[in-house]
C-alpha positions as CSV (number, residue, x, y, z in Angstrom):
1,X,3.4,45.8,11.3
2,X,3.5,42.0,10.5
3,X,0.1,40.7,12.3
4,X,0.6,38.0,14.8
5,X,-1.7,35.3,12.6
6,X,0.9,35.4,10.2
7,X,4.0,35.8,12.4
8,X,1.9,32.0,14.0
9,X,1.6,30.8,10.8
10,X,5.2,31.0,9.5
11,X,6.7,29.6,12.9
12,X,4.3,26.8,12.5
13,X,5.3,26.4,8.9
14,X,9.5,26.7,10.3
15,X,9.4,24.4,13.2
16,X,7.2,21.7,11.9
17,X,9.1,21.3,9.1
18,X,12.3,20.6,11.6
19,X,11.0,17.5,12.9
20,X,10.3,15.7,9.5
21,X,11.7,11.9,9.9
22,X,15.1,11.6,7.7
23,X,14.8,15.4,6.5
24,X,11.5,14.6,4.9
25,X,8.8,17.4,5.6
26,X,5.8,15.0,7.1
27,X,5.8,15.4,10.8
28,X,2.2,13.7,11.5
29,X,3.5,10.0,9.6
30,X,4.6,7.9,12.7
31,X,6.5,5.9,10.4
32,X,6.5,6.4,6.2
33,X,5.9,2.8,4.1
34,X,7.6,4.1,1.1
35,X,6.2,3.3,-2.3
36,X,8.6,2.3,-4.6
37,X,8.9,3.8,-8.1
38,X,8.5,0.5,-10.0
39,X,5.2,-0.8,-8.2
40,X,6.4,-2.0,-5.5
41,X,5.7,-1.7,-1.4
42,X,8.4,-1.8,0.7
43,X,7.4,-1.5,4.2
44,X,8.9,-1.4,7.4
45,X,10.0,-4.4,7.6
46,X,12.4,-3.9,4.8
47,X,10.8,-6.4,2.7
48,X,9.0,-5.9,-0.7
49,X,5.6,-6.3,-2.3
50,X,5.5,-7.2,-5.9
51,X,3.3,-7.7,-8.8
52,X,1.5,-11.3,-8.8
53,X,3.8,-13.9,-9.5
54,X,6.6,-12.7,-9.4
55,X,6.7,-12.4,-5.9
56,X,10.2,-13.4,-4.5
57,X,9.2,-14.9,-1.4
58,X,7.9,-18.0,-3.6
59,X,10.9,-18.9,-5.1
60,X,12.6,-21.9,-4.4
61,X,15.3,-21.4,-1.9
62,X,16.7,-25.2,-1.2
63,X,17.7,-27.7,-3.9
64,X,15.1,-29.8,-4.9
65,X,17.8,-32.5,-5.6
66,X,19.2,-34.4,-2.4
67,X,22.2,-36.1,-3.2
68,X,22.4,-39.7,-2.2
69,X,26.1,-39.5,-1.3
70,X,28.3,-37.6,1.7
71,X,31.2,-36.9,-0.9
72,X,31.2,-33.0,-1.8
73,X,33.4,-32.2,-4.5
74,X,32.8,-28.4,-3.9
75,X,36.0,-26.7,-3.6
76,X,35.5,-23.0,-3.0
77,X,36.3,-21.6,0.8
78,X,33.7,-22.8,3.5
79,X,32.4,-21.5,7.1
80,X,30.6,-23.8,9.1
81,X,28.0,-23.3,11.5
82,X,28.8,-24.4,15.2
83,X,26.2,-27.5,15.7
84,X,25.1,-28.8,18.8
85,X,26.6,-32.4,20.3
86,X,23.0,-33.6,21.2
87,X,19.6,-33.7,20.1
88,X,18.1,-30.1,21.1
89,X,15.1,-31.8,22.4
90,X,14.2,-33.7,24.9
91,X,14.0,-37.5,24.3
92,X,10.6,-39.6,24.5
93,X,10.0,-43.0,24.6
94,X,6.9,-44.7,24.1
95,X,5.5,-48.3,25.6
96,X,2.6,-49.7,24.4
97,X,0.3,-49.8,27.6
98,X,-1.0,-53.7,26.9
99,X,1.5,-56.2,25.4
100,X,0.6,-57.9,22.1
101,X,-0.2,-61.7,22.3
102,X,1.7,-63.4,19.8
103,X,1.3,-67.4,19.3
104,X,1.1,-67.6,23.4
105,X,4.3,-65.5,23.5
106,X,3.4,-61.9,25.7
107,X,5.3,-59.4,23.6
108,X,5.5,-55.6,24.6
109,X,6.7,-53.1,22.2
110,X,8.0,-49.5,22.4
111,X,8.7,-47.1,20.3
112,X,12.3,-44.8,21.2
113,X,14.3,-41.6,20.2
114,X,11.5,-39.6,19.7
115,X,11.8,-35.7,20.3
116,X,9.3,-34.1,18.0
117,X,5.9,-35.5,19.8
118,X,4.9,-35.9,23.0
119,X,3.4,-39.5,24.2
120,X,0.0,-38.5,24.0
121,X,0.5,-37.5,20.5
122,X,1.8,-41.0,19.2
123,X,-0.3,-42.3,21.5
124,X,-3.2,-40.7,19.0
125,X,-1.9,-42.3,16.2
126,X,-0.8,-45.5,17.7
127,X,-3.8,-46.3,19.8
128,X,-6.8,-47.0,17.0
129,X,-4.3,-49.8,15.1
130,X,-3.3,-51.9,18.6
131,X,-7.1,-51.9,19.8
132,X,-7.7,-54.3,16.6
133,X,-4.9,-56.5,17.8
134,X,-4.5,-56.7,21.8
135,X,-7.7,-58.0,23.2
136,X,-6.5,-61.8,21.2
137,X,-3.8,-63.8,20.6
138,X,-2.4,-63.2,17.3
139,X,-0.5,-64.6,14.5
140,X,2.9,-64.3,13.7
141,X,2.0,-62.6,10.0
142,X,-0.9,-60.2,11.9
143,X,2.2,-59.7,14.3
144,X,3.9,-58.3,11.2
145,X,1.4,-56.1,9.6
146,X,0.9,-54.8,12.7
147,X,4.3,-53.4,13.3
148,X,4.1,-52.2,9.5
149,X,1.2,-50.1,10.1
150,X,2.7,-48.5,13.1
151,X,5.5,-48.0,11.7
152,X,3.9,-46.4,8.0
153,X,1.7,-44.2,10.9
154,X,4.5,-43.0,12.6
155,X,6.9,-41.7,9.8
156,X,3.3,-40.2,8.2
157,X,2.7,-38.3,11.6
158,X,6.1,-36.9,11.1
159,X,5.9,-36.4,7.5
160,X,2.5,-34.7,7.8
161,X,4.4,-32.3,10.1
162,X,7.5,-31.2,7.9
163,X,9.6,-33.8,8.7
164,X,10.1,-35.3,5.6
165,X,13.5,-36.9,6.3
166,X,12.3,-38.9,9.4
167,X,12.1,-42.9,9.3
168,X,10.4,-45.1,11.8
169,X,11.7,-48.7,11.4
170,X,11.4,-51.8,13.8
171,X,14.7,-53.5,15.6
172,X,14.9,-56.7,14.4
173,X,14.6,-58.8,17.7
174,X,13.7,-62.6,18.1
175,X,9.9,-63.0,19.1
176,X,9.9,-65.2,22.6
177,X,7.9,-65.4,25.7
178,X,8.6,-62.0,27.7
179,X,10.9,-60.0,24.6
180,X,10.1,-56.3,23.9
181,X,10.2,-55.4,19.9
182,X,11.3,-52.2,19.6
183,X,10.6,-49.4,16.7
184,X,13.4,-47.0,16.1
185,X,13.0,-43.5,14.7
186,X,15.9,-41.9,12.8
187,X,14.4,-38.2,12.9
188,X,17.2,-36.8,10.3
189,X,19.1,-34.7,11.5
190,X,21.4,-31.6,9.9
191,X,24.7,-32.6,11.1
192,X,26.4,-29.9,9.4
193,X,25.8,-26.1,8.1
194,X,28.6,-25.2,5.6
195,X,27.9,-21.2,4.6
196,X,29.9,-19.8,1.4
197,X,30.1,-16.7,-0.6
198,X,30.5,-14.8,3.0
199,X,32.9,-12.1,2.9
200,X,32.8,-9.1,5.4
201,X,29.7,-9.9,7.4
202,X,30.0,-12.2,10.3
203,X,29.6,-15.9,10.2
204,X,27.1,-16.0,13.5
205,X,25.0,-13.1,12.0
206,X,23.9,-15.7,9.2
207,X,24.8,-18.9,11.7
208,X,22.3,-17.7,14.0
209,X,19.2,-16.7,11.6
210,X,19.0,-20.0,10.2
211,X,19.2,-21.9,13.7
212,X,15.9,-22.4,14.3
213,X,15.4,-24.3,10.9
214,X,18.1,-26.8,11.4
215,X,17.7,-28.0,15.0
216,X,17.5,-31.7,15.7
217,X,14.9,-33.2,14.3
218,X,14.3,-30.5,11.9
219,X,11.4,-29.6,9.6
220,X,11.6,-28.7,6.3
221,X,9.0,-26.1,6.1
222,X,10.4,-24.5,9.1
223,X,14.0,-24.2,7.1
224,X,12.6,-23.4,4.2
225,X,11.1,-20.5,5.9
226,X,14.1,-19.5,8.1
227,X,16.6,-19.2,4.4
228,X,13.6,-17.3,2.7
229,X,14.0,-15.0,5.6
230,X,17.2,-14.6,5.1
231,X,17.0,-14.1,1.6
232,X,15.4,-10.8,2.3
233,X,17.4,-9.5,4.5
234,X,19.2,-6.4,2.5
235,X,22.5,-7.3,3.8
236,X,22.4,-10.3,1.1
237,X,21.6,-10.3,-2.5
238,X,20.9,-13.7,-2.9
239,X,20.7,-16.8,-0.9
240,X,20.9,-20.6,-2.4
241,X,20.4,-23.5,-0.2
242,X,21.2,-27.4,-1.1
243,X,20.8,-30.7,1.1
244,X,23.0,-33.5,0.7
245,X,22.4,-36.9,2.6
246,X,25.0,-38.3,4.5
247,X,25.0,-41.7,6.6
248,X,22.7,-42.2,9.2
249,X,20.1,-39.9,7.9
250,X,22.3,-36.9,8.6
251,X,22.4,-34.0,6.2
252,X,24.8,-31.6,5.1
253,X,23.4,-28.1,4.8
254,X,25.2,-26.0,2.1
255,X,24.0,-21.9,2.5
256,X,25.5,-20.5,-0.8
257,X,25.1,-16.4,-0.5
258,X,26.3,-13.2,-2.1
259,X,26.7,-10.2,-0.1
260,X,24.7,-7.4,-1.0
261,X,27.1,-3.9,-2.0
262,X,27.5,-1.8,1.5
263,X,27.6,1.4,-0.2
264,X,24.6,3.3,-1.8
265,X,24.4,6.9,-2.5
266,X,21.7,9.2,-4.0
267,X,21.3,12.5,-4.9
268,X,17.6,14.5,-5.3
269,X,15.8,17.4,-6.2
270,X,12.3,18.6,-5.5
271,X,10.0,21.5,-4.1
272,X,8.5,19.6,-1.3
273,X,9.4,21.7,1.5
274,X,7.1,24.4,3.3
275,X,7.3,27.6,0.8
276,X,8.2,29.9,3.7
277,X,11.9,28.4,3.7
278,X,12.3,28.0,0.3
279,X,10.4,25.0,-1.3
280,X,12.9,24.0,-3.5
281,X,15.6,21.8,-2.1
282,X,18.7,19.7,-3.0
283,X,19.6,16.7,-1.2
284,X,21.8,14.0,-0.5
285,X,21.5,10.8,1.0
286,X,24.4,8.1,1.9
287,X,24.3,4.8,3.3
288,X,26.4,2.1,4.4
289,X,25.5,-1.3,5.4
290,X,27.5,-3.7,7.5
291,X,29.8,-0.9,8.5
292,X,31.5,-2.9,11.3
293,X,30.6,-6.9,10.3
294,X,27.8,-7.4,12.2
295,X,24.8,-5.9,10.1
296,X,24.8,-2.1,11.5
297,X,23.9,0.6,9.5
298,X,25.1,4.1,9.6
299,X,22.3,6.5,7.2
300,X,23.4,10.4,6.6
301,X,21.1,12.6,4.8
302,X,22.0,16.5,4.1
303,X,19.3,18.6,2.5
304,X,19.5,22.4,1.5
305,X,16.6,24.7,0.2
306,X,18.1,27.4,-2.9
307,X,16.6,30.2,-1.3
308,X,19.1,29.2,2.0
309,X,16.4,28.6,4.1
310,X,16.5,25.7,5.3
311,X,19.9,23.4,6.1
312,X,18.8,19.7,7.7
313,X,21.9,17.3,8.8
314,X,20.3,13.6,9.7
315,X,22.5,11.1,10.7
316,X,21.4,7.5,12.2
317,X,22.8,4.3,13.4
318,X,20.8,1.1,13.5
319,X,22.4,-2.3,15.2
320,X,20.9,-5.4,15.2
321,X,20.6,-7.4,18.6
322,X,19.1,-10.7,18.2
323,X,18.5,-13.0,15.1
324,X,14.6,-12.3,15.4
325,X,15.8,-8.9,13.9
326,X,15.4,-6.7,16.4
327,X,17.2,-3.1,16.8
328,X,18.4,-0.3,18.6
329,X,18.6,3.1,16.4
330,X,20.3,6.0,17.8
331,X,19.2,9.6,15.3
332,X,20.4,12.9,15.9
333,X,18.9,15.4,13.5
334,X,20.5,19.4,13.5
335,X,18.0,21.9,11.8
336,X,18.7,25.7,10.6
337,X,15.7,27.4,9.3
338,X,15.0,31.0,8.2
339,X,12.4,32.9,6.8
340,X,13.1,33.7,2.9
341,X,9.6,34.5,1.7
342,X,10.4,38.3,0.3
343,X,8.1,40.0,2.6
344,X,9.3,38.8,5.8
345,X,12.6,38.3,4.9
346,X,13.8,41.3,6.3
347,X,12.2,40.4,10.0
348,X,15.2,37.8,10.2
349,X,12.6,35.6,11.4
350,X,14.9,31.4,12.5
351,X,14.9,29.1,13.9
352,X,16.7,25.9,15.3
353,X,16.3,22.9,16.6
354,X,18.3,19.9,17.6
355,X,16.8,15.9,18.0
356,X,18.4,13.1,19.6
357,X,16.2,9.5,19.1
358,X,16.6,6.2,20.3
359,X,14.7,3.0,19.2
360,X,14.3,0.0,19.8
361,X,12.0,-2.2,17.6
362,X,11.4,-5.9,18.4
363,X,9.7,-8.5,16.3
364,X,7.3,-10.9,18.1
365,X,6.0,-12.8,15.6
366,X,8.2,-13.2,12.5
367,X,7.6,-14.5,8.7
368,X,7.3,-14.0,5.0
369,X,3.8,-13.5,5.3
370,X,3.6,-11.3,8.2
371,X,5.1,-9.8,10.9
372,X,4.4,-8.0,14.4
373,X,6.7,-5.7,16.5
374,X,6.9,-3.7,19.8
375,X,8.9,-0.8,19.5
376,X,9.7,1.3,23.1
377,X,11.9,4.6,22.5
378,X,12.9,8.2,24.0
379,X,13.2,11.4,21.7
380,X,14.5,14.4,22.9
381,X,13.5,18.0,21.2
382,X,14.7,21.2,21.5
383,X,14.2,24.6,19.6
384,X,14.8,27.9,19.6
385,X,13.1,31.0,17.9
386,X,14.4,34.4,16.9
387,X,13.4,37.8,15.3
388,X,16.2,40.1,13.4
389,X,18.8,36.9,13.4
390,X,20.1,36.8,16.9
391,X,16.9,38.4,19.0
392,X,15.1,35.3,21.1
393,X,11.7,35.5,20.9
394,X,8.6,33.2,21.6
395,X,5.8,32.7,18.5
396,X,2.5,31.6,19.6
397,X,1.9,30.7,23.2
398,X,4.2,27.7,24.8
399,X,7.8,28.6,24.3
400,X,9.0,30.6,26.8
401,X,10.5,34.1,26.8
402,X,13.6,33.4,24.9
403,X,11.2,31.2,22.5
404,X,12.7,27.8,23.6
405,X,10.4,24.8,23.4
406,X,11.5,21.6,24.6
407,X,10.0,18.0,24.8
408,X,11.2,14.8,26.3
409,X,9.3,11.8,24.9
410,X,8.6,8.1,26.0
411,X,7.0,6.6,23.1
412,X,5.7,3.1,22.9
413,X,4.2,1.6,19.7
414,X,3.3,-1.7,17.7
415,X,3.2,-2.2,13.7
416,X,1.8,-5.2,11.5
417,X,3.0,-5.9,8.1
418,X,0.7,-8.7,6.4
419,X,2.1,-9.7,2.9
420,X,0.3,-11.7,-0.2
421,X,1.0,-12.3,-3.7
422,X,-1.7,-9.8,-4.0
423,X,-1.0,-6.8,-1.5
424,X,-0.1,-6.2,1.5
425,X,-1.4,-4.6,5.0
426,X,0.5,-2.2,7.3
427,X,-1.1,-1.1,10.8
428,X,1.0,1.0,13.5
429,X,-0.7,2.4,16.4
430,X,1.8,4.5,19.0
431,X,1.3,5.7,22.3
432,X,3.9,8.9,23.3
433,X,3.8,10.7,27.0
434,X,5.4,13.9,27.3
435,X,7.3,14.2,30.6
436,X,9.5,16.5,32.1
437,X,13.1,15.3,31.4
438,X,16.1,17.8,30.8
439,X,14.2,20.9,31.3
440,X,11.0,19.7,29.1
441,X,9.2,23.0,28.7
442,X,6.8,23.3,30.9
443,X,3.5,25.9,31.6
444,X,0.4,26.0,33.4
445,X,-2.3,24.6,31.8
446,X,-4.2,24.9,29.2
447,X,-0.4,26.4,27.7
448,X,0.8,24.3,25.8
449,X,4.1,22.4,27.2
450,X,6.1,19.3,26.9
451,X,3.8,17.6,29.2
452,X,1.2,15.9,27.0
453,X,-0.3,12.4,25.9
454,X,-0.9,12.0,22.1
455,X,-1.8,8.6,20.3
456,X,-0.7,7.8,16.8
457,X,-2.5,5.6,14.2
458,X,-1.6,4.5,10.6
459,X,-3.2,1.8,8.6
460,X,-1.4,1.4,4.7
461,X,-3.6,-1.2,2.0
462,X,-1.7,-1.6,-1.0
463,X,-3.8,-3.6,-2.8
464,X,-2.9,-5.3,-7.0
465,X,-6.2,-5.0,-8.7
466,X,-5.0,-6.4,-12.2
467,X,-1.7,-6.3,-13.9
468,X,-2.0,-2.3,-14.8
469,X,-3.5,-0.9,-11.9
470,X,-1.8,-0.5,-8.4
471,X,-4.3,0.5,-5.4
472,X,-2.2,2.6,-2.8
473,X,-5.0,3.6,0.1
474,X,-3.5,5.2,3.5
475,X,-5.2,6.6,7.1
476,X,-3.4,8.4,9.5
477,X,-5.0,9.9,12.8
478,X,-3.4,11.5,16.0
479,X,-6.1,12.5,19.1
480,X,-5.2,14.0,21.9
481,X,-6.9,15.4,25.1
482,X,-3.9,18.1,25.6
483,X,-2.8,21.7,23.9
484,X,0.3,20.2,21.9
485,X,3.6,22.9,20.9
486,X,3.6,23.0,17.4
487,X,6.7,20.5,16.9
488,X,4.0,17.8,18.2
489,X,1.2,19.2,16.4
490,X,-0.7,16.8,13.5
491,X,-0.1,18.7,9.8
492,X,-1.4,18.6,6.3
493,X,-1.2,19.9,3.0
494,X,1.4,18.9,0.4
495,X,2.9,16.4,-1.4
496,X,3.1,13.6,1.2
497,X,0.1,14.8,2.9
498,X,-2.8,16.8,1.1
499,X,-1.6,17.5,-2.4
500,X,-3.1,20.6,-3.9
501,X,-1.7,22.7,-1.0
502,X,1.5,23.9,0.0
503,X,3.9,22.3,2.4
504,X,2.4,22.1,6.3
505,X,-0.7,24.2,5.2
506,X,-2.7,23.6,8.3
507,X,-1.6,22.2,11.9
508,X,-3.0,21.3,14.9
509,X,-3.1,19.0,18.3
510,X,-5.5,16.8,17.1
511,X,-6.0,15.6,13.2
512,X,-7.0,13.1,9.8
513,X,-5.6,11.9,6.5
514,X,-7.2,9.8,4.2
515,X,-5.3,9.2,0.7
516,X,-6.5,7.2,-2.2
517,X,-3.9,6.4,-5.1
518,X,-4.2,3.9,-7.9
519,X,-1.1,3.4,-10.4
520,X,-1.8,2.9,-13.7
521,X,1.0,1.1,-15.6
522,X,1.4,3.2,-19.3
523,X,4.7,1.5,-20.5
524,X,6.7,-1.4,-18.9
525,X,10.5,-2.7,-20.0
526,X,11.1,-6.4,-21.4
527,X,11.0,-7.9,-18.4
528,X,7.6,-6.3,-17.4
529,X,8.5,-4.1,-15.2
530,X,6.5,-1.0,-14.8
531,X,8.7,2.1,-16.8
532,X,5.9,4.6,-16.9
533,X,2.8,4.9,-14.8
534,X,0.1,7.2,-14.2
535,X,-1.4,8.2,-10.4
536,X,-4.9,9.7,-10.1
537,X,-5.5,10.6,-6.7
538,X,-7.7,11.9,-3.8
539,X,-6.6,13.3,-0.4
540,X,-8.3,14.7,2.4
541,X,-7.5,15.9,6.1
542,X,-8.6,18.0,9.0
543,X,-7.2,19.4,12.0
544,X,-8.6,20.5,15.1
545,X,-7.2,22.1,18.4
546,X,-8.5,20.8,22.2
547,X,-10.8,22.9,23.6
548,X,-8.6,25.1,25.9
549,X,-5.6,25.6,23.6
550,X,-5.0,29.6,23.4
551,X,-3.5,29.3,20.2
552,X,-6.0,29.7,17.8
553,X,-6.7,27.7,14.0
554,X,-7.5,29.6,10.9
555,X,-11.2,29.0,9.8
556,X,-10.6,26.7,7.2
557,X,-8.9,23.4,8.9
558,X,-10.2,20.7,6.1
559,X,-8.4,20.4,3.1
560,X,-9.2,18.0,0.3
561,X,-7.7,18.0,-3.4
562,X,-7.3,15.7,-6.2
563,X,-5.3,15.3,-8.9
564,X,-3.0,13.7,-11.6
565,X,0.7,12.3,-11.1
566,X,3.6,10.9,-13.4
567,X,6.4,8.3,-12.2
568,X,8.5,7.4,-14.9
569,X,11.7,5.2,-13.4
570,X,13.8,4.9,-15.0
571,X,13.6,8.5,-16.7
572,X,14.8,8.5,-20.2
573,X,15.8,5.1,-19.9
574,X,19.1,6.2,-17.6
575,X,19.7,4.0,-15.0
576,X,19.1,5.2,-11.6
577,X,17.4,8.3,-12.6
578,X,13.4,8.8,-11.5
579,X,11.1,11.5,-11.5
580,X,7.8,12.1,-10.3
581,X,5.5,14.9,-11.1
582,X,2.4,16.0,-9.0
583,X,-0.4,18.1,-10.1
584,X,-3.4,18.8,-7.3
585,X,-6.1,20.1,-7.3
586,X,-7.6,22.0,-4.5
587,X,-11.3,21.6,-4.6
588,X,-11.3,23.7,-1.1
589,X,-9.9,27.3,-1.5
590,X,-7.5,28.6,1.2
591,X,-7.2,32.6,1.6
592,X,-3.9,32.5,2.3
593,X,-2.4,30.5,-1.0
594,X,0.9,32.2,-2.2
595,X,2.0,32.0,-6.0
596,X,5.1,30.1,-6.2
597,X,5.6,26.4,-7.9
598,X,4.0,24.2,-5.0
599,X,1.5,26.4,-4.1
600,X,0.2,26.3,-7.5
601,X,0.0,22.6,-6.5
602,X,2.9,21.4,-9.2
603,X,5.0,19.0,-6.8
604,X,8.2,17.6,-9.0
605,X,10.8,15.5,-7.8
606,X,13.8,13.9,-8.9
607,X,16.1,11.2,-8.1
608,X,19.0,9.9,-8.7
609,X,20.8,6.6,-7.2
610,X,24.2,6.1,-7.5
611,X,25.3,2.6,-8.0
C-alpha cells in the first residue's frame, strides 16, 4: 500500500512542474532574468548587460560629422518618416518689460519663435544683463553689446539644454524714437527623417520610436537616446544615424538599419526536471520575430522527458501596442505528466493540465539606463489527476472528487531594470487574487481553493567585480495569508532553485530563495569574450504552510547546498553549442533523496542554437 505522504509528494512533484513559465520547471520565479552563457545579463527588458566598456549602449549612434550641404548623393532605396507641417509646440514670445533708452530714442525689444522655454525661463536669463542697462540712457555701442550678450545667453540656455543646433540672432532694424528690435531664434529643426535598410518590418514601427527625438525644436541628447533605444530593440541588428544641414537650420535625418534574422531555432538537452517524471528531457524551442510586419512574436517550445513522462507544448504570441514598448502576450501551455519512477509506475499515477495567459506589460518610464513597467494580466489553470490511467482521483486535500483543481487569476505587478557599465538591478513585486471565474475551484475554508491572495517578490544584482569575476546574487519571496493548491504553491530544490536537490524538492503556500553565484572567467576568445568560466555557488530556501492548511509539510522544509559549476560556450569551439554542468552539494540531508543523476545533485545541460 503506497502511503498517502508519498502519493502527496509525487502529485506535488507532477503538477508543479506543469506550470513552469516556457516549459522550464521553476514555478515560484515570477519572471526568470536569464544569464547569458558569455557573461552577460539579459533581463526583461530584452536588453543586455555587458562587461565594462564594452557596453553597447555607449557607442556612438549619430554621425559626429554634419555636412554643411542639403545635396545627398546617397542612392540606395529610402522611406521617409511622415513630419509634421508646424512647430509641435506652442510658440512664445518674449517683450522686455522696460524699454532700453538709446541716445534719447525709447527702444523696446522682444525676443520671438521660441517653443522650448516658457517666459519666465528667458526671463531668468534675460533679466540680470538688462538691469545693468535700463535704469539710463545708453549708448549706441552699450546698445550693441547688449543685444550680443542676450543673444550669446539665449542660444547658451538652449545649448545648455541639448539644443545644440539652435541660433538666437537679432533682426536688423533701424534704431528710432518708438522702433522695437527684435531677436530671432532659429531653434533647428529636423525637416526630414529618411529610414533605409528596412525590409519586412513596418515603416511606422521605427517612424514612430524615434518621434519623440526629432520634434520641433529638437534636442540632441533626447535623439540620441531615442536611436540608442532603438538600437536594442531585437527586431534590428544595427542602427546608424547621420545629420545633414540643410538651409534654414533644417536637418535631414538619415536612420541607416539592418534588420535583425526572424527565425531562431534551438535544440537542448538536460536533467532538470522533477525525477518522478523522468528528469532527463529533450527540447525544442522556435521563434520567429516580426511574423506579420509589425514587430509580433510567435515563441513555440516542445519538451519531452526519455522516460515519457512528461510532454509540455508552450506556445505564445507577444504584439507590440504603442512605441513606448508596451505588449499584449497571449500563452497557452498543454501538459501530460505521468509517474515513471519504477515503483509507482505501475499505479498509473497522471496528470494534466491546460493554461491560457494573457499580459499586458507597459513601460512608464523608459531608457538605456533604466526602466519601469506596470504589467495587469489574467491566467487561467486547470488540472486534472488520475490513478491506473483513466481513474479521476483527488491527491492531497483541494481538488475535488474527480481531482480537478482550477484557478482563475487577476494578477497585477511592476518590475525595474537599472543598468550601468558596471551591473545592473532587477526588482519585480506582483500582487495575484484568486477569484472565482469559470468554475475556479472552490472549498470551504481552511481547504485549499482557487480563492486566495499571494504576493510575489524578486530582486536580481548582477554586479562586475573585475574583469574575471561576475557576481550573480538573486532573492525571491511569496507570503501569503491563505492555504494555496499546489499549482500556486512556492517550490525549491534544483537547478534553478536550490542546487544540491532534486527538482521541486519541497513546496508550500508561503516561501524564500536566496542564491549567490560569482563567474569566474578561465579562458576567453580573441576578442575577450568569456569561452570558459567557472561558478561557485550558495543557495538556500524555506517553505512554510499557513497555519490552517490540512495538507501537511515534511519535517525538513529548509534546504541549503553549495557547489561548483562549468559554462563553457561555445563548447569545443562549435558555434552555437553550450553546456553547463552543475555539481551541489547538500549540506542539509533530506530522507527521502532517490539515486538517479540529479538527485545525486549532477545538473548538465546542453544547448544548441541554430543559426
Amino acid at each position: 500500500m503506497v502511503s498517502k505522504y508519498i502519493l502527496l509528494m509525487l502529485y506535488s512533484a507532477l503538477i508543479v512542474a506543469q506550470f513552469a513559465p516556457k516549459a522550464v520547471a521553476n514555478a515560484n520565479s515570477i519572471f526568470t532574468p536569464q544569464v547569458e552563457e558569455n557573461a552577460t545579463v539579459k533581463t526583461e527588458g530584452e536588453e543586455n548587460f555587458s562587461e565594462a566598456g564594452s557596453d553597447e549602449r555607449s557607442a556612438p549612434i549619430i554621425s559626429g560629422q554634419i555636412l554643411e550641404s542639403s545635396d545627398r548623393t546617397e542612392a540606395k532605396p529610402k522611406d521617409s518618416c511622415p513630419r509634421p507641417a508646424q512647430p509641435t509646440a506652442a510658440m512664445t514670445e518674449y517683450i522686455l518689460p522696460v524699454p532700453v533708452k538709446v541716445s534719447g530714442s525709447m527702444i523696446s525689444i522682444k525676443i520671438t519663435e521660441i517653443t522650448a522655454f516658457s517666459q519666465a525661463q528667458i526671463d531668468a536669463e534675460i533679466s540680470p544683463i538688462a538691469q545693468r542697462f535700463i535704469d539710463r540712457e545708453i549708448t549706441h555701442n552699450e546698445f550693441i553689446e547688449f543685444l550680443k550678450e542676450a543673444v550669446n545667453k539665449i542660444t547658451q540656455l538652449y545649448r545648455n539644454n541639448g539644443y545644440i543646433y539652435a541660433e538666437a540672432r537679432p533682426v536688423s532694424t533701424p534704431i528710432t524714437d518708438g522702433s522695437s528690435v527684435e531677436i530671432s531664434v532659429s531653434e533647428g529643426r529636423i525637416s526630414e527623417v529618411i529610414i533605409q535598410g528596412r525590409q519586412r518590418l513596418n515603416l511606422s514601427y521605427i517612424c514612430s520610436r524615434i518621434e519623440g527625438g526629432t520634434g520641433s525644436p529638437f534636442s540632441t541628447v533626447e535623439l540620441e537616446e531615442k536611436l540608442r533605444l532603438l538600437r536594442l530593440d531585437p527586431l534590428l541588428e544595427s542602427v546608424q544615424a547621420n545629420l545633414q544641414l540643410g538651409i534654414e537650420n533644417k536637418k535631414t535625418l538619415t536612420v541607416n538599419v539592418k534588420e535583425a534574422k526572424p527565425f531562431a531555432a534551438s535544440v537542448s538537452f538536460d536533467n532538470y526536471f522533477p525525477p518522478s517524471v523522468g528528469s532527463e528531457r529533450v527540447g525544442i524551442n522556435l521563434r520567429y520575430q516580426n511574423l506579420t510586419g509589425i514587430g509580433d512574436e510567435i515563441v513555440g517550445a516542445y519538451f519531452r522527458t526519455t522516460s515519457g513522462g512528461a510532454e509540455v507544448l508552450d506556445l505564445s504570441y507577444r504584439l507590440p501596442v504603442n512605441p513606448s514598448n508596451g505588449t499584449l502576450q497571449g500563452r497557452v501551455a498543454v501538459n501530460q505528466n505521468k509517474i515513471t519512477q519504477s515503483d509507482f509506475e505501475d499505479l498509473g499515477i497522471r496528470g494534466d493540465t491546460k493554461l491560457y495567459q494573457f499580459i499586458y506589460r507597459q513601460p512608464i518610464v523608459r531608457s538605456t539606463e533604466r526602466e519601469f513597467a506596470v504589467i495587469g494580466g489574467f491566467t487561467h489553470q486547470d488540472g486534472q489527476t488520475f490513478i491506473f490511467d483513466q481513474t479521476p482521483v483527488p491527491f492531497g486535500i483541494g481538488p475535488d472528487e474527480k481531482g480537478v483543481s482550477r484557478t482563475s487569476v487577476i494578477l497585477f505587478g511592476q518590475d525595474y531594470v537599472s543598468r550601468s557599465a558596471s551591473g545592473s538591478w532587477s526588482v519585480r513585486s506582483q500582487f495575484n487574487l484568486g477569484t472565482g471565474l469559470f468554475d475556479a475551484t472552490t472549498n470551504n475554508s481552511p481547504i485549499p481553493d482557487g480563492h486566495f491572495f499571494k504576493w510575489n517578490g524578486q530582486v536580481q544584482r548582477v554586479q562586475q567585480l573585475d574583469r574575471n569575476n561576475l557576481l550573480i546574487l538573486q532573492t525571491d519571496l511569496q507570503l501569503t495569508p491563505n492555504s494555496l493548491l499546489p499549482s500556486q504553491q512556492f517550490v525549491i530544490g534544483g537547478v534553478q532553485s536550490v542546487r544540491g536537490y532534486r527538482q521541486n524538492a519541497r513546496a508550500g503556500d508561503n516561501g524564500f530563495r536566496l542564491s549567490a553565484e560569482n563567474r569566474i572567467a578561465v579562458r576567453r576568445n580573441a576578442a575577450g569574450t568569456p569561452i570558459i568560466q567557472l561558478a561557485p555557488f550558495v543557495e538556500l530556501g524555506t517553505v512554510w504552510n499557513t497555519a490552517n492548511n490540512p495538507n501537511q509539510l515534511p519535517r525538513q522544509t529548509f534546504l541549503i547546498g553549495s557547489g561548483l559549476g562549468i559554462i563553457w560556450q561555445p563548447f569545443l569551439g562549435i558555434d552555437g553549442l553550450n553546456i553547463r554542468i552543475d555539481l551541489g552539494m547538500p549540506l542539509i540531508n533530506l530522507g527521502d533523496r532517490g539515486n538517479n543523476l540529479q538527485e545525486k545533485s549532477l545538473y548538465v545541460g546542453v544547448g544548441y542554437t541554430i543559426k
